[in-house]
C-alpha positions as CSV (number, residue, x, y, z in Angstrom):
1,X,80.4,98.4,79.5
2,X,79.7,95.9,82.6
3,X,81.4,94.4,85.1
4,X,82.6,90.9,84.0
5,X,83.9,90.3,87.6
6,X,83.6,92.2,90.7
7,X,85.9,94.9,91.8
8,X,87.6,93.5,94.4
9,X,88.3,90.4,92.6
10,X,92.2,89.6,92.9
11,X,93.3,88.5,89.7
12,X,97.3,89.1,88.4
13,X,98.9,92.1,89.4
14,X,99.8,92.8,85.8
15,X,99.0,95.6,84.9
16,X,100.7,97.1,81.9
17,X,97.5,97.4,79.8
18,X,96.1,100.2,81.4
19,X,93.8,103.2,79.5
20,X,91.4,105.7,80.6
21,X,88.0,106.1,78.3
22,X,85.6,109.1,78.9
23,X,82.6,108.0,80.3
24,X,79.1,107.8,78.5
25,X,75.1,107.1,79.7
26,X,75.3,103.5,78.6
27,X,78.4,103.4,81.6
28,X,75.7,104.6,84.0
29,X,74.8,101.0,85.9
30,X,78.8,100.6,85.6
31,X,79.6,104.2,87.2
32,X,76.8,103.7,89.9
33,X,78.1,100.6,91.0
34,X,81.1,101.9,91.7
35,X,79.7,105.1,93.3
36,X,77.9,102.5,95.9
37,X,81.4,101.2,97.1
38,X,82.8,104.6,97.0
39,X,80.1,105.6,99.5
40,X,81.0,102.5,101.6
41,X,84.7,103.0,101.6
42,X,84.5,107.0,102.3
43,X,82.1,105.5,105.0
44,X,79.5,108.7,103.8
45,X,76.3,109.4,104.9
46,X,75.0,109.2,102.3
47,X,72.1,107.6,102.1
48,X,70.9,107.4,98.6
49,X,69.1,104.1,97.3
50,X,69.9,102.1,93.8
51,X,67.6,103.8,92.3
52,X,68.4,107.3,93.1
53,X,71.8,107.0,93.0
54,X,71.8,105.6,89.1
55,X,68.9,108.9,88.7
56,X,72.3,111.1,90.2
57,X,74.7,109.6,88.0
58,X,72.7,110.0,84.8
59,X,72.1,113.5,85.9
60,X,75.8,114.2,86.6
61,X,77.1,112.7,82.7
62,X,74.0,114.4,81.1
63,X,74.7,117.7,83.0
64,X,78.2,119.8,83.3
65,X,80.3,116.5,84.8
66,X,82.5,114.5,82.8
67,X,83.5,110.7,84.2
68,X,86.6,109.2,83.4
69,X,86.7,105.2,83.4
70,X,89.8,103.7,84.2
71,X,90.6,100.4,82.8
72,X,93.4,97.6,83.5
73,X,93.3,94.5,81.2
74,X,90.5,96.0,79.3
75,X,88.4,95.7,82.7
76,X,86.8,98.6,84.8
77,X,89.1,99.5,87.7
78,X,87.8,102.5,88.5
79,X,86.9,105.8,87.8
80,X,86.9,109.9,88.2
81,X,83.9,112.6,88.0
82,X,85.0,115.6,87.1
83,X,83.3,119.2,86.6
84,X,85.2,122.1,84.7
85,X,84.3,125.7,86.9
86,X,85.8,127.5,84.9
87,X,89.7,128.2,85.9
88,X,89.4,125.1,88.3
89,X,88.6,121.9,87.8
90,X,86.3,119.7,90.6
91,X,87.1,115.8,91.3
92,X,83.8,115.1,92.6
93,X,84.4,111.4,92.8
94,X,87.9,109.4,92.4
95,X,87.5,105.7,92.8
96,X,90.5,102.7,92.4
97,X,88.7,99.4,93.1
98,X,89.6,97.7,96.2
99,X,91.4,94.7,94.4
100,X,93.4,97.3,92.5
101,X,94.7,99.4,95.1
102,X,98.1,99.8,96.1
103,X,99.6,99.2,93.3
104,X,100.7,102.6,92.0
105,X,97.1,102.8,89.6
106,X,95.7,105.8,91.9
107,X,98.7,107.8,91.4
108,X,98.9,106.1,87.4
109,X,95.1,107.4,87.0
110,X,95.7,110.7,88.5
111,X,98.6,111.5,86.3
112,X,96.9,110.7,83.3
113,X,94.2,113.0,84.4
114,X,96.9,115.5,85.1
115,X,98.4,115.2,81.6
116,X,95.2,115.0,79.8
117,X,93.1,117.4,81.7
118,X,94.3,119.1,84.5
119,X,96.9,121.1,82.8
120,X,94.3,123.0,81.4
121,X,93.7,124.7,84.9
122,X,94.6,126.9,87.7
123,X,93.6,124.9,90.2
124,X,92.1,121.3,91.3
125,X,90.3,120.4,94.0
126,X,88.7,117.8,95.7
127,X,86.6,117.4,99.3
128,X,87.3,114.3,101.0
129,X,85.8,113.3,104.3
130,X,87.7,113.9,107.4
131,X,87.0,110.1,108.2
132,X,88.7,108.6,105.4
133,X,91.8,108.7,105.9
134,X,93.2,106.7,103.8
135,X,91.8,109.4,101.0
136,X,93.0,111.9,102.7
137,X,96.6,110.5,103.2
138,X,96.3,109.6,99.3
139,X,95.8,113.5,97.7
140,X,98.3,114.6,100.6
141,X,100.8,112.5,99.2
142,X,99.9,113.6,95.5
143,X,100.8,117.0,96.2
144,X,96.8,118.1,97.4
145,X,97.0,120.7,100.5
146,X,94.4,121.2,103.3
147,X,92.6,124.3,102.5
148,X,89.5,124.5,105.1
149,X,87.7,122.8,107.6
150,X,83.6,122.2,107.2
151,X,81.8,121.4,110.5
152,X,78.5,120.1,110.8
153,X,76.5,119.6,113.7
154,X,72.9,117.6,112.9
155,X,69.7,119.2,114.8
């Protein structure tokens, strides 16, 4: 599947046709394009190339990882990567498209993952960056606690 318009493209607000599809290699391009504005929003240090970060993506869906596409209007709105470790289940990535965003789909998204996935485990969890706060004010409100604190200091 591509892109037919970018994801911050404001089109109507209605949004009643909403699915989720399980990802496969031909969404690769698709999934790494949004991975790129993930990495911008979360403001990450990431500092991965194209290239290496469509390499990453194909190694996550043919590995353990599982993505999850969201779709509104039959159009790519964003998406989950998810890994199953055995009694808990890791977001890796979680992704609304800016255009969609608040609007409800983030929490929409997340309970269909809850009903169609998560159930099926103890525990989920997800790291966010401290600077993001608008991600971390997002799983708070979902019902996600704060479990640690990881401090880096670059040499």
């Amino acid at each position: 599947m591509t892109l037919t318009r970018p994801l911050n493209y404001n089109k109507s607000m209605d949004y009643r046709d909403r699915s989720v599809r399980l990802a496969s290699l031909s969404d690769v391009p698709l999934l790494t394009e949004m991975n790129k504005l993930l990495i911008e929003d979360e403001r990450s240090p990431n500092t991965l190339n194209d290239k290496q970060l469509q390499y990453r993506m194909r190694s996550f869906l043919e590995g353990r990882y599982q993505g999850w596409i969201l779709l509104v209007n039959r159009e790519a709105a964003g998406y989950s990567l998810t890994i199953d470790q055995n009694t808990e289940l890791y977001v890796r990535h979680f992704f609304i498209g800016r255009a969609y965003r608040r609007q409800g789909l983030g929490r929409w998204f997340l309970d269909w993952l809850n009903d169609n996935l998560f159930y099926r485990y103890q525990k989920v969890s997800v790291d966010v960056l401290s600077q993001n706060g608008q991600a971390v004010r997002f799983w708070r409100s979902v019902g996600f606690l704060d479990q640690y604190i990881h401090l880096e200091k670059k040499l």
